[in-house]
C-alpha positions as CSV (number, residue, x, y, z in Angstrom):
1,X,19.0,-11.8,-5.5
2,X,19.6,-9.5,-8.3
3,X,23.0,-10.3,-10.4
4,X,25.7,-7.0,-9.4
5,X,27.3,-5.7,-12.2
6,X,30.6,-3.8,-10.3
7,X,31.0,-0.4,-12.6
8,X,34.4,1.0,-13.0
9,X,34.4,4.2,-10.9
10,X,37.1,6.5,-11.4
11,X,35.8,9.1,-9.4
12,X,32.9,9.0,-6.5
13,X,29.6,10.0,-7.0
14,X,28.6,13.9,-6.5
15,X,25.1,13.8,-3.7
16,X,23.9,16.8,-3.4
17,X,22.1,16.8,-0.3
18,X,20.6,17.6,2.5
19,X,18.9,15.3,5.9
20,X,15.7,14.7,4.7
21,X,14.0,12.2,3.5
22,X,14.7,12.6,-0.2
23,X,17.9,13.0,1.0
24,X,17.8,9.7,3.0
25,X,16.7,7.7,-0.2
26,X,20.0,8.4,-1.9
27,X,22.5,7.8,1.2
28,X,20.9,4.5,1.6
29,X,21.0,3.2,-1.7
30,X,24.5,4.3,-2.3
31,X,25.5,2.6,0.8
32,X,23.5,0.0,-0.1
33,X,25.1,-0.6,-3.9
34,X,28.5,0.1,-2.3
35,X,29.5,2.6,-4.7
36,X,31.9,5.5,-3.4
37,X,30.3,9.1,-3.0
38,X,30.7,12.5,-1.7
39,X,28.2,14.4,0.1
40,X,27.5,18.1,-1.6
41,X,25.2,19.6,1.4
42,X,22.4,22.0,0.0
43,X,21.0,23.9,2.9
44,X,17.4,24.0,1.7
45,X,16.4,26.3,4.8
46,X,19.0,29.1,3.6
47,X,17.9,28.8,-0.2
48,X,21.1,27.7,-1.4
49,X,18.9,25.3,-4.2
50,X,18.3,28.4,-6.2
51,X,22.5,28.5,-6.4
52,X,22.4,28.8,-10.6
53,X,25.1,25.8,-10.8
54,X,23.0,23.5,-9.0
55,X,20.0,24.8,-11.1
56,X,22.2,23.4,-13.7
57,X,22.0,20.0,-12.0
58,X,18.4,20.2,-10.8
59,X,16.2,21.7,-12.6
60,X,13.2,22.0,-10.3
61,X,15.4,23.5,-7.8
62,X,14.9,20.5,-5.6
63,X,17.5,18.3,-3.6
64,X,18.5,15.5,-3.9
65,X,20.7,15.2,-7.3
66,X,23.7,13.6,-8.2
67,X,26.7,13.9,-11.0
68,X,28.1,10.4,-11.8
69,X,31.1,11.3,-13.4
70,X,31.3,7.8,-14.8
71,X,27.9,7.9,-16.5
72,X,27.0,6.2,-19.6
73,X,29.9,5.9,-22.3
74,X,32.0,6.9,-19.6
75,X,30.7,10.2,-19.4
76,X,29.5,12.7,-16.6
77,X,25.7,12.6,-16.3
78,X,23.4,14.4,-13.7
79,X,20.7,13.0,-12.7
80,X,17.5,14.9,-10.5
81,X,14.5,13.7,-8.7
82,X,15.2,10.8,-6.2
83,X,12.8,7.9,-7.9
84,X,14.7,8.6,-11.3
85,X,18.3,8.9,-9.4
86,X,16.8,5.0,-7.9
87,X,16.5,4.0,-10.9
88,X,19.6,4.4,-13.0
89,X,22.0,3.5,-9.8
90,X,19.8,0.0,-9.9
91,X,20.7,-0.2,-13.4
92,X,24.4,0.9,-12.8
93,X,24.4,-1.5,-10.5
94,X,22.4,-4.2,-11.7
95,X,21.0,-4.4,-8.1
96,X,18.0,-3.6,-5.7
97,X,16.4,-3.5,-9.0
98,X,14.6,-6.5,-11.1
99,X,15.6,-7.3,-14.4
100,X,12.6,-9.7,-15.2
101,X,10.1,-7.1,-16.5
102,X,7.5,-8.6,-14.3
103,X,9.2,-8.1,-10.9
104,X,10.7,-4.3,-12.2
105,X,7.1,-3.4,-12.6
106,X,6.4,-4.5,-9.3
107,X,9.0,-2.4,-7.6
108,X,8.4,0.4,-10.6
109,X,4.4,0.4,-8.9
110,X,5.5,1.0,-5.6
111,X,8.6,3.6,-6.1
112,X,6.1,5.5,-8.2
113,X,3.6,5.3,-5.2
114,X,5.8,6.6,-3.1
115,X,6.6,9.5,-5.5
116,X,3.3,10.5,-6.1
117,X,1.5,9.7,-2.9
118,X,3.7,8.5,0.5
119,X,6.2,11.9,0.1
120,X,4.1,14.6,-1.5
121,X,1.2,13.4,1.5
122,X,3.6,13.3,3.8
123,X,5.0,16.6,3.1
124,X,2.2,18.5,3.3
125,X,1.0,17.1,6.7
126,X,4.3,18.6,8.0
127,X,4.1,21.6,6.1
128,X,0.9,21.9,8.4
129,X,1.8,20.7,11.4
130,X,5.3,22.0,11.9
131,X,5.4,25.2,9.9
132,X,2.2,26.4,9.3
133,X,1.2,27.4,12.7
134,X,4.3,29.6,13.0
135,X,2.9,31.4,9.7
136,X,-0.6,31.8,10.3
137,X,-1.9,33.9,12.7
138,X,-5.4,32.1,13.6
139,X,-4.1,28.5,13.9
140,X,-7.6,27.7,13.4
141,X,-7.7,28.2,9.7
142,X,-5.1,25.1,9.4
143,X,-7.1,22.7,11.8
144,X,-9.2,21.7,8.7
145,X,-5.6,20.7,6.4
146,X,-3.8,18.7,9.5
147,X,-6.6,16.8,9.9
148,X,-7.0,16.9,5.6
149,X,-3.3,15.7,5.4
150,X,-2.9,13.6,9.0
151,X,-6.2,11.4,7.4
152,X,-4.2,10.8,4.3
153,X,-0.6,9.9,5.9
154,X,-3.2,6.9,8.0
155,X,-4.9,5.9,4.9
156,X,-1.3,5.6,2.8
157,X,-0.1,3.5,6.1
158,X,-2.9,1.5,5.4
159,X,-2.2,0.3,2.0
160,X,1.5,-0.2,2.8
161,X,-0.2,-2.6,5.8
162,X,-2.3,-4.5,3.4
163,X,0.7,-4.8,0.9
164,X,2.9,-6.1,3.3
165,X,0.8,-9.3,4.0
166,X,2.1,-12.2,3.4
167,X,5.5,-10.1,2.3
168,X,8.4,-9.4,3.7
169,X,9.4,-6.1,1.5
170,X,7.1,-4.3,-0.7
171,X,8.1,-5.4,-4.3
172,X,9.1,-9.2,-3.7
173,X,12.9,-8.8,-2.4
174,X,14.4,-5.6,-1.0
175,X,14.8,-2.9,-3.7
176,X,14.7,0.6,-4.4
177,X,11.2,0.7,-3.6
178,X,11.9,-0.4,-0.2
179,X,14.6,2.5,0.1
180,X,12.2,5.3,-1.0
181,X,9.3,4.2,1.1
182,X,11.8,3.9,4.4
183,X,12.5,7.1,5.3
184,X,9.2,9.0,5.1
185,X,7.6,6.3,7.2
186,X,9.9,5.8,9.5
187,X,8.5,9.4,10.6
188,X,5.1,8.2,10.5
189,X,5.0,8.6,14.4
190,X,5.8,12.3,14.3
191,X,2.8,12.8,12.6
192,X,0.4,11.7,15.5
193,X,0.1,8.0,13.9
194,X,-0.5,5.6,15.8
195,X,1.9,2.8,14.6
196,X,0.6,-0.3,16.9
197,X,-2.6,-0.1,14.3
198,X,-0.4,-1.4,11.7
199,X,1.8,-4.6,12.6
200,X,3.5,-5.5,9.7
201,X,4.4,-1.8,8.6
202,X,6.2,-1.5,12.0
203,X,7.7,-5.2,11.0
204,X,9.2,-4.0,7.8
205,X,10.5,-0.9,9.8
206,X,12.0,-2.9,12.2
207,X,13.3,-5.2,9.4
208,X,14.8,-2.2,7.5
209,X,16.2,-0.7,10.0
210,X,18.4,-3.7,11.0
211,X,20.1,-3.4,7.3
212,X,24.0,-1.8,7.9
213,X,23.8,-0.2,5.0
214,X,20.5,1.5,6.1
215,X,21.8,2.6,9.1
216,X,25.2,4.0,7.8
217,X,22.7,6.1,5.2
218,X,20.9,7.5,7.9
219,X,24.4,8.5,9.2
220,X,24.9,10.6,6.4
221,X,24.3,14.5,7.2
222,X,24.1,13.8,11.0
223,X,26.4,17.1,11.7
224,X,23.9,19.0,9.4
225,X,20.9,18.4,11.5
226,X,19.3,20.8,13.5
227,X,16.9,20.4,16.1
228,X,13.2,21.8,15.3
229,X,12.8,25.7,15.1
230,X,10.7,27.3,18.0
231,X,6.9,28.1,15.1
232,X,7.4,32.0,16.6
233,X,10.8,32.2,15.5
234,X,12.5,34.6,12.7
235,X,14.7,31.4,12.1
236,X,11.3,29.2,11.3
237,X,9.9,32.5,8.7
238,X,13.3,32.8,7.4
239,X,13.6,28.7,6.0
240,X,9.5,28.8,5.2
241,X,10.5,31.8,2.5
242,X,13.0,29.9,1.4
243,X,11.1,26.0,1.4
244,X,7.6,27.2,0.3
245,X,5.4,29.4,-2.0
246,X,7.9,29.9,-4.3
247,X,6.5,31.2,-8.1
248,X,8.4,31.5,-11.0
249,X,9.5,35.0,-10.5
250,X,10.5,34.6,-7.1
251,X,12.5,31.4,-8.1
252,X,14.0,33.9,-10.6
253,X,14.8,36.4,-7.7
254,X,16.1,33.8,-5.6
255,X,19.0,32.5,-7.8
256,X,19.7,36.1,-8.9
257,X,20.8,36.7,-5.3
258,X,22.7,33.5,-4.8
259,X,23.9,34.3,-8.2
């Protein structure tokens, strides 16, 4: 059990957000750390991340982000990327987050492998399997990446499963690494996996899932949602201009026009 430290806060927590996973991460651990919060929707699909005041806040033009206005020295600070944002609530907080070095580089491992693996992998084998085939007119070109990116998602479950033997969470106790893993795995099913291969991932999921805290996270954006978009639709080319491909100029372009 990690000792809490309660931070006086004056004003809640700016999320900018939107229902996604990376979205997801945030929720939860606010919930989580019990620390008050608004949610600042960003509508990803409609480009509103290339809005130049939240380009001010994230810099990569990616949700989520916060603004603690009670940031170090009492001070505003924005904060961008979810595994960084993870990190300094934990140490706000002084919880979901080791302070023996030994155990933080434990969780550190597996938040890191989450950011660099679990969600970029993930990612793509939606990008392939949800969107592509509304973009590309022989859907056989794409065959070789779902199966590319579908292989990958299994193998990434399969380190999770080996992980998680003999443990109940990935990093010792429930932390932020926990939180960051949760919400791209939970989807693991949608992605053609078949989750009865691996018994103690679907454990933890189960064991996650049960948290409040977890649940009232996932709550978070529920109005925002929108069921899938039909892959012939203007709606589905419309978000995929705004979600993918984007260059440097056409970043540029974008937040001129939201500008």
């Amino acid at each position: 059990m990690y000792a809490r430290k309660e931070p006086h806060m004056t004003k809640p927590i700016e999320l900018y957000f939107w229902p996604t996973p990376n979205g997801w991460k945030i929720s939860i651990a606010l919930e989580e750390m019990g620390l008050p919060y608004v949610v600042k929707p960003v509508a990803i699909g409609k480009g509103e991340q290339f809005k130049p005041e939240f380009l001010k806040i994230s810099p990569n033009n990616r949700m989520p982000a916060i603004v603690d206005p009670d940031g170090p020295g009492g001070r505003p600070i924005t904060v961008f990327e979810s595994g960084a944002i993870l990190q300094y609530l934990g140490r706000k907080t002084g919880t979901f987050y080791p302070g023996d070095e030994r155990a933080r580089v434990a969780a550190d491992e597996w938040l890191f492998w989450q950011m660099a693996n679990v969600g970029p992998m993930f990612g793509q084998a939606s990008h392939f399997r949800n969107y592509a085939p509304g973009l590309v007119d022989d859907v056989s070109k794409i065959e070789y990446s779902i199966k590319r990116y579908n292989d990958e998602v299994n193998r990434l479950i399969g380190v999770l499963e080996r992980r998680l033997d003999g443990r109940d969470h990935v990093a010792g106790a429930y932390s932020i690494a926990d939180m960051a893993i949760y919400p791209w795995v939970k989807l693991a099913a949608i992605f053609g996996q078949n989750m009865s291969q691996f018994p103690r991932v679907s454990a933890w999921l189960d064991r996650v899932a049960a948290r409040p805290a977890v649940q009232r996270g996932f709550e978070v954006g529920r109005e925002l949602r929108r069921p899938p978009l039909p892959p012939d639709s203007v709606e589905l080319k419309e978000a995929a201009k705004a979600l993918f491909g984007q260059t440097a100029a056409s970043v540029a372009e974008a937040a001129a026009k939201q500008g």
